[in-house]
VEXBA-841676 format. One record per residue: residue number from 1; residue in three letters; x, y, z of N, C-alpha, C in turn. Coordinates in steps of 0.1 Angstrom, whole numbers. Example, Ala and Ser with C-alpha at 12.3 -4.5 7.8 and 13.67 -1.06 7.14 Angstrom:
REM residues 2
PT:1:ala:132:-57:78:123:-45:78:132:-33:78
PT:2:ser:128:-22:71:137:-11:71:129:0:79
REM end
This chain:
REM residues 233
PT:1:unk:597:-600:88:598:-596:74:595:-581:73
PT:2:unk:605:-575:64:602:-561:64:599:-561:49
PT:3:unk:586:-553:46:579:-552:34:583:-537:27
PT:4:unk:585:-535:14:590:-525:5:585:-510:12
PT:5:unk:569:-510:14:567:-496:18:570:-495:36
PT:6:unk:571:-506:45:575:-497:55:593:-489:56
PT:7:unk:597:-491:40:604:-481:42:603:-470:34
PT:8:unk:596:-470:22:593:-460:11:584:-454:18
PT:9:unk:577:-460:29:562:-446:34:555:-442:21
PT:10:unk:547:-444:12:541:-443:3:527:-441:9
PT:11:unk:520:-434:12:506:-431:19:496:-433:13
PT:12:unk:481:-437:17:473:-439:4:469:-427:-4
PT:13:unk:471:-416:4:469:-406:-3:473:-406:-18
PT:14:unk:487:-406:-16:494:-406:-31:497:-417:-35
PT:15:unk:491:-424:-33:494:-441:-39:493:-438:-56
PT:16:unk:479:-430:-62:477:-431:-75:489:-422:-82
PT:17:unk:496:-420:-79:508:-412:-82:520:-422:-89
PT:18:unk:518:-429:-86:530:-443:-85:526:-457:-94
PT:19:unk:535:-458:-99:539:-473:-107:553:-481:-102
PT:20:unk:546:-493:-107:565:-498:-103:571:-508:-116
PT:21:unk:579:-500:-119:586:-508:-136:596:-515:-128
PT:22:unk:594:-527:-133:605:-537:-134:613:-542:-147
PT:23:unk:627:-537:-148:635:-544:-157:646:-553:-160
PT:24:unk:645:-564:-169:649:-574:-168:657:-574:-180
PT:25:unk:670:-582:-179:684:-580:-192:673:-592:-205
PT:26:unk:678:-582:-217:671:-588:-229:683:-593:-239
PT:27:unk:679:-602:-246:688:-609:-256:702:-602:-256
PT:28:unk:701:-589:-263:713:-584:-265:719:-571:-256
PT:29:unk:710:-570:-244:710:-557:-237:705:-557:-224
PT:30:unk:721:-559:-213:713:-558:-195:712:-544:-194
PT:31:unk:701:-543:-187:700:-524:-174:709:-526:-171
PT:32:unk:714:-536:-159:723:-536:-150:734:-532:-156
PT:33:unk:740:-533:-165:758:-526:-172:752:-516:-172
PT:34:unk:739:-511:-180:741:-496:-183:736:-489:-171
PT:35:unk:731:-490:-160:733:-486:-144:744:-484:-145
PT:36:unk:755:-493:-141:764:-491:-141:778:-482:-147
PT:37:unk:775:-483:-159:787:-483:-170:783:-476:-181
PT:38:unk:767:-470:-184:765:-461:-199:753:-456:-192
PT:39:unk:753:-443:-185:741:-440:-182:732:-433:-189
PT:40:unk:733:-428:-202:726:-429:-213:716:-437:-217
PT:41:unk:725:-449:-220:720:-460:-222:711:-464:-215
PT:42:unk:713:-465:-199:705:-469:-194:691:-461:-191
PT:43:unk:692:-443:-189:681:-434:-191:669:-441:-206
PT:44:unk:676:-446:-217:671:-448:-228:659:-460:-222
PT:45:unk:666:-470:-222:665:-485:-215:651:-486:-205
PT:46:unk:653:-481:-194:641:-477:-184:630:-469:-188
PT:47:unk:633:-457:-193:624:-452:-199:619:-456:-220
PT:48:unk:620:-467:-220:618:-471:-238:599:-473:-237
PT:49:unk:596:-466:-248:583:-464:-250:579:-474:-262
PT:50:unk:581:-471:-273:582:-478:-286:590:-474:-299
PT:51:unk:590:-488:-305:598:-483:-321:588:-472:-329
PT:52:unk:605:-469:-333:594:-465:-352:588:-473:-356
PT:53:unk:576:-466:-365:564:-471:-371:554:-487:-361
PT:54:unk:557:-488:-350:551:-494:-345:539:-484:-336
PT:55:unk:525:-493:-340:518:-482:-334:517:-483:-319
PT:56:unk:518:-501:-308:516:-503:-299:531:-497:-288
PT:57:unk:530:-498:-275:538:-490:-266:541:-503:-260
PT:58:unk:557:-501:-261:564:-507:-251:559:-513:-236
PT:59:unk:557:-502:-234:553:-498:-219:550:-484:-215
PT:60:unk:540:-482:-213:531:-466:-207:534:-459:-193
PT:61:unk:542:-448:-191:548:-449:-179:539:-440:-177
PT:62:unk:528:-437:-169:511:-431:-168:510:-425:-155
PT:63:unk:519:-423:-150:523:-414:-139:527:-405:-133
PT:64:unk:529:-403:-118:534:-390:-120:554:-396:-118
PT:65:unk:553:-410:-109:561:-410:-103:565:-428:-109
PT:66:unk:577:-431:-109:579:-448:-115:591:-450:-104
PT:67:unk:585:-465:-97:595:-468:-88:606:-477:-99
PT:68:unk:619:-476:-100:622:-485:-112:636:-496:-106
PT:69:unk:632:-507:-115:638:-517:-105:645:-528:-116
PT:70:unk:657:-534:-115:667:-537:-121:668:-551:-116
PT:71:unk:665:-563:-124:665:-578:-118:682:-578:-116
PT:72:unk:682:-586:-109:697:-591:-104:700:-610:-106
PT:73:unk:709:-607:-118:710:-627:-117:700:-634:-122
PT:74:unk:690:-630:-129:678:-636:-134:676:-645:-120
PT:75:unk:671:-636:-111:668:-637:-98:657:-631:-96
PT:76:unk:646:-634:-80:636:-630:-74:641:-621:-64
PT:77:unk:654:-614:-70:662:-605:-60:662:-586:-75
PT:78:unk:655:-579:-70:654:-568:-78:659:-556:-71
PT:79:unk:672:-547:-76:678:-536:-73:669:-525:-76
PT:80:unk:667:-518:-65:660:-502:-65:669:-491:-71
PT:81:unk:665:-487:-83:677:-481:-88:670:-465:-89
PT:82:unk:660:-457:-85:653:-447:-78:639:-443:-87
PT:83:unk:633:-434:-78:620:-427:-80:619:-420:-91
PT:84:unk:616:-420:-106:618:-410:-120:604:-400:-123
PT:85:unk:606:-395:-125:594:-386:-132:598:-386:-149
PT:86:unk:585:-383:-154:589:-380:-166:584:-359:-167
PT:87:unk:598:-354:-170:595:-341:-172:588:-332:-184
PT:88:unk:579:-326:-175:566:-322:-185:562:-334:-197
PT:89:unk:560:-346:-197:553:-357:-208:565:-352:-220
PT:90:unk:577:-351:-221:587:-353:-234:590:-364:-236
PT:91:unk:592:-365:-248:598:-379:-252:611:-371:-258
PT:92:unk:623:-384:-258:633:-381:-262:632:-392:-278
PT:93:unk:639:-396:-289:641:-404:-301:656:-407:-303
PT:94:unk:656:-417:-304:667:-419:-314:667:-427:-327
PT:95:unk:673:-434:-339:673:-442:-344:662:-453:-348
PT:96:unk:662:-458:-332:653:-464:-331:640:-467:-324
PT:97:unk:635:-451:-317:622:-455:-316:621:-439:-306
PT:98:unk:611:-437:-300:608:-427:-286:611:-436:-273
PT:99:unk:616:-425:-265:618:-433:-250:614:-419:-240
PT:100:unk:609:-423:-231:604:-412:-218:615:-405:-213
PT:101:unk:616:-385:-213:627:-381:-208:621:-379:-192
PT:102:unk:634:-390:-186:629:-394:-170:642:-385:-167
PT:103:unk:635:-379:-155:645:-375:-143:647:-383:-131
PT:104:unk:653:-380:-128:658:-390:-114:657:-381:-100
PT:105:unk:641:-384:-94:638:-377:-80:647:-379:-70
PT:106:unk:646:-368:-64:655:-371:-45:648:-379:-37
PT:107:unk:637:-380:-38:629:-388:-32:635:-403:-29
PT:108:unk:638:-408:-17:643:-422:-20:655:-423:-24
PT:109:unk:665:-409:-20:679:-410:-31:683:-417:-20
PT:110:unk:685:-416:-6:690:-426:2:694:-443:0
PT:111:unk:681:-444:-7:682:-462:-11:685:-464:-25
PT:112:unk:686:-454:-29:690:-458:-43:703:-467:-47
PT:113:unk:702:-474:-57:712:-486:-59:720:-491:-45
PT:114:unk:709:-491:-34:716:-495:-20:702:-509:-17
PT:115:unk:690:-505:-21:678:-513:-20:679:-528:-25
PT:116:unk:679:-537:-18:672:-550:-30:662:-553:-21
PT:117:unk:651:-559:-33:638:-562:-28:635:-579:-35
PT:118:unk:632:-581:-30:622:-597:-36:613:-602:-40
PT:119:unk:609:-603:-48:597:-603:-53:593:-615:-64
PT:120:unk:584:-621:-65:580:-629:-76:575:-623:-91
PT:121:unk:583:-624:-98:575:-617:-110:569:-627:-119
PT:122:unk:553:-625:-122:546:-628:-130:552:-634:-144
PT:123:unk:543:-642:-150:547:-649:-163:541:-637:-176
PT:124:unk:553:-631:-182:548:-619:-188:557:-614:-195
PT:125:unk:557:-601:-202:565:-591:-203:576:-588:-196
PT:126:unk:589:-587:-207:601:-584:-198:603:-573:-195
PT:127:unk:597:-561:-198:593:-548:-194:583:-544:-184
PT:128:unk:581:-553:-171:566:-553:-166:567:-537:-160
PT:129:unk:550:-535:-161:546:-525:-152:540:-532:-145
PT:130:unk:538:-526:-128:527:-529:-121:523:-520:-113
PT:131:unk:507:-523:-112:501:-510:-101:506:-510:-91
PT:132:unk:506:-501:-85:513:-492:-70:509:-508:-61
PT:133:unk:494:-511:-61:490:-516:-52:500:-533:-49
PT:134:unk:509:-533:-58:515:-546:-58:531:-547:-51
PT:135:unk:529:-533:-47:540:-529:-32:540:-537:-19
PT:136:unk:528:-544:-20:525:-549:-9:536:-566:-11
PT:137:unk:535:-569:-19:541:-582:-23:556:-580:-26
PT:138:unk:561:-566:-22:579:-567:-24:582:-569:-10
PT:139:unk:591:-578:-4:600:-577:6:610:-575:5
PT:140:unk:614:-566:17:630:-560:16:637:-572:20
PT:141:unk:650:-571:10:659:-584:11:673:-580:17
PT:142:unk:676:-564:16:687:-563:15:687:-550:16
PT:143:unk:699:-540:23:699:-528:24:713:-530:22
PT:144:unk:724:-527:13:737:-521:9:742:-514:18
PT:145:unk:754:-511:20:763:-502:28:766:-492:18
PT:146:unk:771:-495:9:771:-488:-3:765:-492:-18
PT:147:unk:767:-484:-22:759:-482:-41:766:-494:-46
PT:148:unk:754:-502:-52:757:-518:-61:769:-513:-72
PT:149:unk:778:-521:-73:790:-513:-84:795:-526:-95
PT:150:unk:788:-538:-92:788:-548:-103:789:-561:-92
PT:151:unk:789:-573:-98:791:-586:-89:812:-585:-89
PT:152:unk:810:-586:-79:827:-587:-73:830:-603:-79
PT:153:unk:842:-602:-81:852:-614:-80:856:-625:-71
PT:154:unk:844:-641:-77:839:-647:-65:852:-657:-66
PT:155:unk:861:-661:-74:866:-670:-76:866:-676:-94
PT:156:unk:878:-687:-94:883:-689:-110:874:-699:-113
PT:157:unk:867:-707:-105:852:-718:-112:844:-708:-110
PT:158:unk:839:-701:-106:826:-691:-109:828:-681:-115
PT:159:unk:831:-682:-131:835:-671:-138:826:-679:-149
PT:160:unk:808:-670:-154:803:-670:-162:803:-659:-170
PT:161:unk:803:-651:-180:801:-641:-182:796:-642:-198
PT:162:unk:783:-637:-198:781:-631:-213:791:-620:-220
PT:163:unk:787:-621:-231:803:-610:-236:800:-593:-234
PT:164:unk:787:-590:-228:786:-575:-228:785:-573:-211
PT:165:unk:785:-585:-204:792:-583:-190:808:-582:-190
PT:166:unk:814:-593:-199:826:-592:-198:836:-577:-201
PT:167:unk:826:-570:-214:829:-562:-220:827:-548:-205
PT:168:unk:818:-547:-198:816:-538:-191:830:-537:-179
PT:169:unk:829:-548:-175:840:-551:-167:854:-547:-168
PT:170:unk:859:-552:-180:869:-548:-189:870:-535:-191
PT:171:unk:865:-525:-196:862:-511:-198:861:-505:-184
PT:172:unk:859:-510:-176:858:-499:-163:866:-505:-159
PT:173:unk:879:-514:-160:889:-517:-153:888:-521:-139
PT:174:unk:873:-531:-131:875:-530:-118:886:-537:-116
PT:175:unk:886:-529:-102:903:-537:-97:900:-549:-91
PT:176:unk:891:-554:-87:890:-567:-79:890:-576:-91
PT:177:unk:882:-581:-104:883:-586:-116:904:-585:-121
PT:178:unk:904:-571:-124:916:-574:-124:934:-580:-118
PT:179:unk:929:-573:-108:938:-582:-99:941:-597:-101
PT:180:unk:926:-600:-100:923:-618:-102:929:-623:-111
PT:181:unk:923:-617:-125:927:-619:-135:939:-615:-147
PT:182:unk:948:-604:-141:958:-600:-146:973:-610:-138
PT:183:unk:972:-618:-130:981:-625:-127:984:-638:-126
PT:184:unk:976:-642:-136:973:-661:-141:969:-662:-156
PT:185:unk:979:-669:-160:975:-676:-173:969:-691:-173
PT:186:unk:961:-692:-181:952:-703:-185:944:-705:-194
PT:187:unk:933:-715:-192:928:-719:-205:911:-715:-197
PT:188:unk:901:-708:-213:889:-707:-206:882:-709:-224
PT:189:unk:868:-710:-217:859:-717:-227:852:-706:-235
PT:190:unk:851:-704:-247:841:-696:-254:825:-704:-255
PT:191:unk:815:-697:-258:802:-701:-263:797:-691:-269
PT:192:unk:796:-694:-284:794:-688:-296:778:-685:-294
PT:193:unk:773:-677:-303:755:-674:-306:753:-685:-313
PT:194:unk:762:-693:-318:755:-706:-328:754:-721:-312
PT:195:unk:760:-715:-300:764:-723:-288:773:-735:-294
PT:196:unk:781:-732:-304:796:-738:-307:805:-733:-294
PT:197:unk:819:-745:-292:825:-742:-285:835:-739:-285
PT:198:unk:846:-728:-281:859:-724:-283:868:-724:-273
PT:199:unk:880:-731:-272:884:-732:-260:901:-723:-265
PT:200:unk:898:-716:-254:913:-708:-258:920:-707:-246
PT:201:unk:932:-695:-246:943:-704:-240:951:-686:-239
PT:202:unk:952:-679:-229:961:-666:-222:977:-669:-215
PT:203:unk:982:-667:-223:997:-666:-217:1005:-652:-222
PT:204:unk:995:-640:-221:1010:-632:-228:1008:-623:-215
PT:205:unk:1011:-612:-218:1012:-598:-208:1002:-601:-203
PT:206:unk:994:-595:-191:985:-593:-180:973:-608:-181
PT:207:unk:980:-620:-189:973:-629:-184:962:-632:-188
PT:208:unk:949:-637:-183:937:-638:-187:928:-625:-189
PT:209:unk:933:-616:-182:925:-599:-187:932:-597:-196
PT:210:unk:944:-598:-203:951:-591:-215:942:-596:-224
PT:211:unk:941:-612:-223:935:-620:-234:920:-617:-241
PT:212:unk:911:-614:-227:901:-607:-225:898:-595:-234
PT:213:unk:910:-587:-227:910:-572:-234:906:-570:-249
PT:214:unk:918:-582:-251:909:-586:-266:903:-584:-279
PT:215:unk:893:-597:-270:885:-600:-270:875:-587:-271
PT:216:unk:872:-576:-259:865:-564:-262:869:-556:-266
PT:217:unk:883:-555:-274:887:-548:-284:885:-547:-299
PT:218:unk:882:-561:-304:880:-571:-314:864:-572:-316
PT:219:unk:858:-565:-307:839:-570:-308:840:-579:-309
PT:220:unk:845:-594:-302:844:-604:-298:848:-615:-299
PT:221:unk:861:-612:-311:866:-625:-317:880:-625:-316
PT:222:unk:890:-616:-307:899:-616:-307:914:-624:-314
PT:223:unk:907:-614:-329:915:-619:-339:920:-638:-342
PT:224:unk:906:-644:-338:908:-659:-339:899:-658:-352
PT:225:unk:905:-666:-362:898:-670:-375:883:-678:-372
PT:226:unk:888:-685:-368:871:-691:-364:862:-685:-360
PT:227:unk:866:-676:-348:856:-666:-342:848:-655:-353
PT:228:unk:854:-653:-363:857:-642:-371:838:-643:-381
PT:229:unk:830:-633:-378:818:-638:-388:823:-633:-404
PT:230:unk:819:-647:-411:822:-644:-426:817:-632:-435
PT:231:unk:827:-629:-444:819:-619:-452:806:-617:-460
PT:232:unk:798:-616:-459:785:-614:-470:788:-612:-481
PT:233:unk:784:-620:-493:787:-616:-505:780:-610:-513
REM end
């Protein structure tokens, strides 16, 4: 078993330098797309501090250094997505709240989005922090050939997707997804936020990605009446 620091070398020296944020996809918003696909978003995401007018903190990034890590699959399998500093203690704002302006160190650029580690995470906060000292309890699971670039295209029964996964996919055009899916028509299942069910049905141009397409063209209801949320009066 190879454990997290015999490859980060982290020394006790500078152990107090270091934290390790773990983040995990929330109701309406994974890291993992915005790694991927909005890196904005995801700079916001990792580094989120707290809302307006809320006096308590998200989460306190109290160091010099944040190892930051991205759950995979609502799994005990966590992507190393790299080493951040926050420059000179700024905070950035938007709309809705302060978030930490993190940079992204060289330190560790080697394993970056190449790393998966394993780890049990505690019953808690979907935002956990933990002390440096709890490096000891990551094992390396996995070393990449190359940079994580989304779950590939396993097959037509293992196609789950929430709609802001589907939506990422879609928008970046991968070619393995579409391949798959631009040269078969059929029938696939919706599940609504009320967990109502819609079963629909792709036969025109490119198939079940046209249909798809959509779908993330429409914000989610691709022009089906039912799908459609009613007007407020």
């Amino acid at each position: 078993m190879i454990l997290l620091n015999d490859i980060l070398n982290i020394n006790s020296e500078e152990m107090n330098d270091f934290l390790i944020a773990l983040n995990n996809p929330l109701k309406h918003e994974n890291p993992l797309n915005f790694y991927l696909y909005s890196i904005n978003d995801f700079y916001r995401f990792i580094g989120w501090f707290r809302s307006f007018g809320k006096r308590n903190a998200f989460r306190v990034l109290d160091k010099k250094y944040s190892l930051q890590f991205i759950q995979l699959n609502q799994s005990d399998k966590w992507l190393f997505v790299g080493c951040f500093y926050n420059e000179s203690n700024q905070m950035n704002s938007n709309e809705y709240g302060e978030y930490y302006s993190l940079k992204l160190s060289d330190r560790y650029a080697n394993f970056e989005g190449r790393l998966v580690a394993k780890f049990k995470k505690d019953p808690g906060p979907k935002q956990a922090k933990l002390n440096i000292s709890r490096i000891k309890d990551f094992e390396v699971y996995q070393i990449l050939v190359e940079k994580y670039t989304g779950e590939k295209f396993k097959g037509y029964k293992n196609i789950d997707l929430d709609f802001e996964s589907m939506k990422c996919i879609i928008n970046s055009g991968k070619e393995d997804w579409y391949n798959n899916l631009s040269t078969v028509k059929g029938i696939y299942l919706i599940t609504d936020n009320n967990n109502k069910l819609y079963v629909g049905s792709a036969y025109g141009v490119e198939g079940i990605w046209g249909r798809w397409k959509e779908y993330v063209n429409t914000n989610g209801h691709g022009n089906n009446i039912a799908l459609i949320p009613p007007v407020s009066k």
